[in-house]
N, CA, C and O atoms as a MOPAC input file, in Angstrom:
PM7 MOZYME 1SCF
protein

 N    133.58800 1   179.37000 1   115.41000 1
 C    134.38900 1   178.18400 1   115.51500 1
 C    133.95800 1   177.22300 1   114.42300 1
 O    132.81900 1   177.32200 1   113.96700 1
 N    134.73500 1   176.36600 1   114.01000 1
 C    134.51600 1   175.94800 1   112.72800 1
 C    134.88500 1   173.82600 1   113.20400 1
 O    135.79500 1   173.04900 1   113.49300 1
 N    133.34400 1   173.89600 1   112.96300 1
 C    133.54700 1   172.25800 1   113.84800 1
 C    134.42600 1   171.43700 1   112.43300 1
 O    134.32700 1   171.62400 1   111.22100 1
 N    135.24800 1   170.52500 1   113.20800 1
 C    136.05800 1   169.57100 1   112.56600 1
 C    135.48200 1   167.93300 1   112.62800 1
 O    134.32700 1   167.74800 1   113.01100 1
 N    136.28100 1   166.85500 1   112.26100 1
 C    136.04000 1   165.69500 1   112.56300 1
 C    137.00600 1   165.47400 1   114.08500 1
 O    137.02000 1   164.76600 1   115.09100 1
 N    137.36600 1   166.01500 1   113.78200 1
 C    138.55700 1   165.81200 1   115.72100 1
 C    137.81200 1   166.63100 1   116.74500 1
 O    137.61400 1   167.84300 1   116.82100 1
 N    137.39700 1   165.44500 1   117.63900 1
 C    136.55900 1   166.22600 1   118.92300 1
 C    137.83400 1   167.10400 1   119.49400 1
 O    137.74000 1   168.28000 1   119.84500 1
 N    138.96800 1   166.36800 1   119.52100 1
 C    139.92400 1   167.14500 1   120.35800 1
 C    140.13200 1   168.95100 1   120.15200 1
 O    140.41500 1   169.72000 1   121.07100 1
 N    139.91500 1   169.32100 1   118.76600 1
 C    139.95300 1   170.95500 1   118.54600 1
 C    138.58700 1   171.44900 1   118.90400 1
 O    138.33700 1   172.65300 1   118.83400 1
 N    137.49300 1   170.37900 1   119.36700 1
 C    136.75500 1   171.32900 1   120.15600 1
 C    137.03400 1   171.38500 1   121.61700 1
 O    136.70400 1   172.39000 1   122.24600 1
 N    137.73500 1   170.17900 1   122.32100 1
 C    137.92800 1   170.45800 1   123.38300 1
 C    139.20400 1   171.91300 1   123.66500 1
 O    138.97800 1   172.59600 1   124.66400 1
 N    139.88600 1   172.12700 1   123.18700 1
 C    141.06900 1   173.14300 1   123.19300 1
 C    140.01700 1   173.96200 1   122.70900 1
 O    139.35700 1   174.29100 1   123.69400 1
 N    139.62300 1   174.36500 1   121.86600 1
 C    138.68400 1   175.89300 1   121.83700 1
 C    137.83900 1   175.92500 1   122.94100 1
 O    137.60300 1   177.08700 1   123.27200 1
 N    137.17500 1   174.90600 1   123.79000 1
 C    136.40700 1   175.19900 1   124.73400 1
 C    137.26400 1   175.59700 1   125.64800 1
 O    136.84400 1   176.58900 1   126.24400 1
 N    138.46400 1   175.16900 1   126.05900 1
 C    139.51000 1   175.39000 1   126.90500 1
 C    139.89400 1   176.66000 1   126.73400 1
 O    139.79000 1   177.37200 1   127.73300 1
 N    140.45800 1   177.32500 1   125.40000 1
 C    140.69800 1   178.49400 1   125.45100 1
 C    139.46400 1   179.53800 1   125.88400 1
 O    139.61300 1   180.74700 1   126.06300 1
 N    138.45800 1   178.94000 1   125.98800 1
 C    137.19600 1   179.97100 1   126.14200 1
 C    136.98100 1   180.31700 1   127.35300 1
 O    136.60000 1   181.44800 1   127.65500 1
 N    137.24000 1   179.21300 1   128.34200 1
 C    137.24800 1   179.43500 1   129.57600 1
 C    138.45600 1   179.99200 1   130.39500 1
 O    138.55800 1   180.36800 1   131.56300 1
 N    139.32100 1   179.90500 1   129.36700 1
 C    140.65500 1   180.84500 1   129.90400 1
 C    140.46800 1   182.39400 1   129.41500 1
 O    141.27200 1   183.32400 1   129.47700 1
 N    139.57600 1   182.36600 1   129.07600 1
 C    139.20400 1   184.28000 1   128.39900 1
 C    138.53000 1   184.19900 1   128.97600 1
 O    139.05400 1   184.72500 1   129.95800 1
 N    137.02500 1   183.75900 1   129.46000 1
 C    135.92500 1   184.36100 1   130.15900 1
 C    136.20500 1   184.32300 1   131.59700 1
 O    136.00000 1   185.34600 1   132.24900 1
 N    136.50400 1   183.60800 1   131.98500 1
 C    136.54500 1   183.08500 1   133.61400 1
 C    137.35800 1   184.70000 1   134.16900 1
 O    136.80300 1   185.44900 1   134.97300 1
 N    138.41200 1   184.92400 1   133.69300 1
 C    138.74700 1   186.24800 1   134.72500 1
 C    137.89300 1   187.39500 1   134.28100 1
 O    137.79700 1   188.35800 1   135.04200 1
 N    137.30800 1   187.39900 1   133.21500 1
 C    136.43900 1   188.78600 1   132.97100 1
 C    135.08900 1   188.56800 1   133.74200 1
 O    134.30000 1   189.51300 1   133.75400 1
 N    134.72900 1   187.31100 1   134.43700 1
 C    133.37100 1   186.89800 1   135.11600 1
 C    133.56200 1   187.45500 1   136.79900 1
 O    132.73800 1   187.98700 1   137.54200 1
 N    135.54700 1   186.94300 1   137.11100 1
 C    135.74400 1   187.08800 1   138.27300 1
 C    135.75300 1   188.46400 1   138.31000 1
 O    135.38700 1   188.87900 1   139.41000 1
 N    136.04400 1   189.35500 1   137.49600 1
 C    136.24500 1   191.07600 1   137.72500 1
 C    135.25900 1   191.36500 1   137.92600 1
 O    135.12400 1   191.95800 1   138.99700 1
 N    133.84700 1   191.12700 1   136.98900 1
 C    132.79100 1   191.55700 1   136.98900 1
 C    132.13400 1   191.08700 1   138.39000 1
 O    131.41500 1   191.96500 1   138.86900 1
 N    132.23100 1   189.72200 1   139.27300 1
 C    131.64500 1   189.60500 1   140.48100 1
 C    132.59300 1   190.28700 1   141.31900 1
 O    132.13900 1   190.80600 1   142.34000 1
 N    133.95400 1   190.39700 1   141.05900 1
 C    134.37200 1   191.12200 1   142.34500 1
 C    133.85600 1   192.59800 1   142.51900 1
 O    133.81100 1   193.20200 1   143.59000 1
 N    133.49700 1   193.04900 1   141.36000 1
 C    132.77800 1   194.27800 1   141.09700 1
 C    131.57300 1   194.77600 1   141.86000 1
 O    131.42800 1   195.81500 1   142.50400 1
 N    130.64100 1   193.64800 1   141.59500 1
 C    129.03300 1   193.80500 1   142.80400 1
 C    129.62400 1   193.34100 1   144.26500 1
 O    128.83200 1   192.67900 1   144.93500 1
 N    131.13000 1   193.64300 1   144.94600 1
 C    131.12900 1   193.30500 1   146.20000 1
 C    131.40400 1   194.66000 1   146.80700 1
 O    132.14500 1   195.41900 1   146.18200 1
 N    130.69700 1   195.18500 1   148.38200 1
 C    130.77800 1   196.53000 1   148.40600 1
 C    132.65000 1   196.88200 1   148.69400 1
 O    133.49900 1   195.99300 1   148.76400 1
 N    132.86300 1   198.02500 1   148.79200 1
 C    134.50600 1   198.38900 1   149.01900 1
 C    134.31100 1   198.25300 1   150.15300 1
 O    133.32400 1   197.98000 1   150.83600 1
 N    136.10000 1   198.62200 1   150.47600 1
 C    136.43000 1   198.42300 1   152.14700 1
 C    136.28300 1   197.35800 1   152.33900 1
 O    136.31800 1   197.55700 1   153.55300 1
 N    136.07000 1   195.82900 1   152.24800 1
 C    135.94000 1   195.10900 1   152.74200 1
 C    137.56700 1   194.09800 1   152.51400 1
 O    137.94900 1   193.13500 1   153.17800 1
 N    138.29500 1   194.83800 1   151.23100 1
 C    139.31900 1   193.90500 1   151.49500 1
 C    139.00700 1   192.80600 1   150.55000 1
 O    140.03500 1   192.32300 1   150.07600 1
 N    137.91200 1   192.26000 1   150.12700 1
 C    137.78300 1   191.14600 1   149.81600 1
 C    137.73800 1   190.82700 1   148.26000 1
 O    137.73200 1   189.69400 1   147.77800 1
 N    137.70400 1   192.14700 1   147.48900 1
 C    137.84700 1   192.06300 1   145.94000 1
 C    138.88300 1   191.63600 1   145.34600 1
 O    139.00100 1   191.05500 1   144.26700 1
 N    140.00000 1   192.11000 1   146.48100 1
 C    141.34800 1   191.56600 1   145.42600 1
 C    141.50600 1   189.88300 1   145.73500 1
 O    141.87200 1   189.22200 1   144.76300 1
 N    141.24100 1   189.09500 1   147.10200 1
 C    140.73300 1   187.90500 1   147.72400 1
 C    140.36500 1   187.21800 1   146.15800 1
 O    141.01700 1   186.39900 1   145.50900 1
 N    139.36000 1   187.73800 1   145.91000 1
 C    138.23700 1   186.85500 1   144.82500 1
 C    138.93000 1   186.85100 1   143.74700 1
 O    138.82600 1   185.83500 1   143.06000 1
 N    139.72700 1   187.81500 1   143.31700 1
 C    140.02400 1   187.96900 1   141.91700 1
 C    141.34800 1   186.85600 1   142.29500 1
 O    141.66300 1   186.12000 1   141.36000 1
 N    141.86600 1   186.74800 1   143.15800 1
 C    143.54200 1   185.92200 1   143.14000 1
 C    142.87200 1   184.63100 1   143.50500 1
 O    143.19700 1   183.72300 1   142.74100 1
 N    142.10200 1   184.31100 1   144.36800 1
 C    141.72900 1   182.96300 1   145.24800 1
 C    141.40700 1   182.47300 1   143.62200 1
 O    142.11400 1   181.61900 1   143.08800 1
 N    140.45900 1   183.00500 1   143.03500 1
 C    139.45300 1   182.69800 1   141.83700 1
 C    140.38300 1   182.53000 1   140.11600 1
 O    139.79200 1   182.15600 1   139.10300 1
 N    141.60700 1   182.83000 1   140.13900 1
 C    142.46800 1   182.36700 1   139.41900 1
 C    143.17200 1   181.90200 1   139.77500 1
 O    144.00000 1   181.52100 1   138.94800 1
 N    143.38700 1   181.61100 1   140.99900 1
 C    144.10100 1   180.12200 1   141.46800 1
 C    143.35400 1   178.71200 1   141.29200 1
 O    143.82000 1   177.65200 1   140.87500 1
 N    141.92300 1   179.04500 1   141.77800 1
 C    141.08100 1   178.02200 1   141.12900 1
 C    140.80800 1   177.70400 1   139.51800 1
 O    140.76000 1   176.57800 1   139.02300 1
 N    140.65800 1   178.83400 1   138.89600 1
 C    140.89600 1   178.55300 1   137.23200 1
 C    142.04600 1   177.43200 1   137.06000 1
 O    141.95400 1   176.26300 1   136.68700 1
 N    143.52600 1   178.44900 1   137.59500 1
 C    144.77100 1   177.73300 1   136.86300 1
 C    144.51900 1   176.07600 1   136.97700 1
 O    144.79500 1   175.24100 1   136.11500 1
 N    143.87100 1   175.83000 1   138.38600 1
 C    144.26000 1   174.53500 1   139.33400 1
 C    142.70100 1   173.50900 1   137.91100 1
 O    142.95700 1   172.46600 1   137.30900 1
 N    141.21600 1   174.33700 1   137.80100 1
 C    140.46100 1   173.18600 1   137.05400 1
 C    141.45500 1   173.10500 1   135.66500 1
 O    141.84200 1   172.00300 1   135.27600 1
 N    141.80600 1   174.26000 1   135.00600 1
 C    142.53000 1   173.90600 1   133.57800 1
 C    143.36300 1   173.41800 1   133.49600 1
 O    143.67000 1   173.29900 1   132.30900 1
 N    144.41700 1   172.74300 1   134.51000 1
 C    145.32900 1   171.78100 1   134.70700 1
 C    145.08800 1   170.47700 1   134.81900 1
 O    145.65600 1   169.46600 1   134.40700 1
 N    143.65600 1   170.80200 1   135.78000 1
 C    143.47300 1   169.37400 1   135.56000 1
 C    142.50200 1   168.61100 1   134.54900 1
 O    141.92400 1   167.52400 1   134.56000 1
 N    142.60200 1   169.79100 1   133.58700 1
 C    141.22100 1   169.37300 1   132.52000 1
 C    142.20500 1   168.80600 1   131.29800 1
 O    142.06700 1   167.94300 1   130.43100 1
 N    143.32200 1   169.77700 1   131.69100 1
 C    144.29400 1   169.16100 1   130.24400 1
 C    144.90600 1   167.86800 1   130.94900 1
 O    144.72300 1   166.83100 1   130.31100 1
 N    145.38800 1   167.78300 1   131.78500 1
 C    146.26100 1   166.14300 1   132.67800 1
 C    144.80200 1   165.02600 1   132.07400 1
 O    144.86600 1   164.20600 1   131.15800 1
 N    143.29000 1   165.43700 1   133.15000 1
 C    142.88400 1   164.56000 1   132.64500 1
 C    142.25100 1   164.24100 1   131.03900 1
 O    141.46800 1   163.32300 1   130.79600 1
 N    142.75700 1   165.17400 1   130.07200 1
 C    142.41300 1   165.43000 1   128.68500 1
 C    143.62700 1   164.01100 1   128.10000 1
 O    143.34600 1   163.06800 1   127.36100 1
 N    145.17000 1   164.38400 1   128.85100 1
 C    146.22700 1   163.26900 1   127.85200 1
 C    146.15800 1   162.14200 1   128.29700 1
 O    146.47200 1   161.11200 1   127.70000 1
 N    145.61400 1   162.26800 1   129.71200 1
 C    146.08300 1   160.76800 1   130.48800 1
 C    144.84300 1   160.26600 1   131.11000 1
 O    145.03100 1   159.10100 1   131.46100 1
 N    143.70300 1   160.65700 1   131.37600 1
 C    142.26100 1   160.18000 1   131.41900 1
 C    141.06400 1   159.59100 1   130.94600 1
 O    140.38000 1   158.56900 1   130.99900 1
 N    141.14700 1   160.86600 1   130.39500 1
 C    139.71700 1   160.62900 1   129.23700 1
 C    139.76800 1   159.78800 1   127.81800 1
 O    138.79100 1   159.66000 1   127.08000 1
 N    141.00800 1   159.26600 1   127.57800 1
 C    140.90700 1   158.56700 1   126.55800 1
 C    140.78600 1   157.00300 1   127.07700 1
 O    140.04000 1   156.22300 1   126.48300 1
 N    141.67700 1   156.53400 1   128.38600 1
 C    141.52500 1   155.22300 1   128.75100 1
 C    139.56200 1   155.63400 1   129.45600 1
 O    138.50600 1   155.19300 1   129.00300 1
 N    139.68900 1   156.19300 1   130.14700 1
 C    137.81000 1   155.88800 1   130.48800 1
 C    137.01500 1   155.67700 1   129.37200 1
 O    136.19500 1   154.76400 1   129.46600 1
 N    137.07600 1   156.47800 1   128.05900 1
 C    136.09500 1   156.31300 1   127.16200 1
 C    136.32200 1   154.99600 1   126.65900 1
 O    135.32800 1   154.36900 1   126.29300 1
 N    137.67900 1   154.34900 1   126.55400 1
 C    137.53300 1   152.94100 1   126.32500 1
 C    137.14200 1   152.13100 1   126.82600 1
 O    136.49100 1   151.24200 1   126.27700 1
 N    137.42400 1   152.18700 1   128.07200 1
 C    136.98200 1   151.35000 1   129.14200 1
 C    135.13700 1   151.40700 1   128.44200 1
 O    134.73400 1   150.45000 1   127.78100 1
 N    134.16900 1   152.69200 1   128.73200 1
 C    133.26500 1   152.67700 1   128.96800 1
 C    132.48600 1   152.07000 1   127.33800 1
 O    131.39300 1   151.50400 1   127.31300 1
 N    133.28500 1   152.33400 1   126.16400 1
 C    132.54400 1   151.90700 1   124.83900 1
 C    133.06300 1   150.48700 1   125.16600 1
 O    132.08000 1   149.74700 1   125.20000 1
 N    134.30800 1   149.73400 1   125.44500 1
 C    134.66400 1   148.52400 1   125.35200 1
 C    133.65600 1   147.60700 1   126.31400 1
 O    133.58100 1   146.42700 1   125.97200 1
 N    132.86900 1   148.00800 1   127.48200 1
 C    131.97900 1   146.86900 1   128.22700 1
 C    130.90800 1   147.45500 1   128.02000 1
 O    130.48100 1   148.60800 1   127.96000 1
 N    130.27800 1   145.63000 1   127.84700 1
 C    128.95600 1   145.33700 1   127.69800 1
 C    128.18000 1   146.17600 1   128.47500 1
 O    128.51500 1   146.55200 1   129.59800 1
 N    127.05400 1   146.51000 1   127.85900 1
 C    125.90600 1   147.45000 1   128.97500 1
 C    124.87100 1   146.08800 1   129.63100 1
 O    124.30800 1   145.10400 1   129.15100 1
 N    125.03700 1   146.77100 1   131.11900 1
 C    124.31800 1   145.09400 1   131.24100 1
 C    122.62500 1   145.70000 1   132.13000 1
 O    122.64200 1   146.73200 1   132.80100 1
 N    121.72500 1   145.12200 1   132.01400 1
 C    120.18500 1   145.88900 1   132.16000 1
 C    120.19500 1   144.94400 1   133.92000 1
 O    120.24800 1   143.73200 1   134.12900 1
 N    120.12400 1   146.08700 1   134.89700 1
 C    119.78200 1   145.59400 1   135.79700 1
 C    118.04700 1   145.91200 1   136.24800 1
 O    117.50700 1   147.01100 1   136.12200 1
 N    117.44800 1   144.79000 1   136.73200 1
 C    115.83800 1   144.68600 1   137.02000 1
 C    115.46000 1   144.35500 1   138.60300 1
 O    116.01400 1   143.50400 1   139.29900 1
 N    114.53600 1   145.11000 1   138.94000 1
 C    114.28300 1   144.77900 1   140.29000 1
 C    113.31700 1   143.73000 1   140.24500 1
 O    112.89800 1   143.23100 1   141.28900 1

């Protein structure tokens, strides 16, 4: 990967990375579960329903989140609290 001045093309390459690894992680754990139990194909569907559902909300909060918080958080004063 070839770092840029735009954080944003590292966030989308990290994004695409986790859209390639994440189901080859879920095959491989549904793999160490014993048979007969029914529960491999469970993991592999439950477990890309959970993918689809964080990468949706990584891109929502990528256009419409993370840019007002980081302002918010560089725009106020840091203030030193003391006991």
């Amino acid at each position: 990967m070839t770092f840029t001045k735009y954080h944003s093309d590292v966030f989308y390459g990290a994004l695409a990375a986790v859209a390639m690894i994440a189901p080859i992680l879920l095959v491989l754990a549904s793999g160490t579960l014993p048979e007969g139990l029914g529960q491999r194909g469970d993991l592999i569907v439950y477990g890309h329903g959970v993918l689809l559902a964080v990468l949706a909300t990584a891109l929502v909060l990528r256009t419409l989140g993370f840019s007002k918080a980081f302002k918010i958080a560089v725009s106020e004063p840091k203030h030193s609290v003391t006991a």
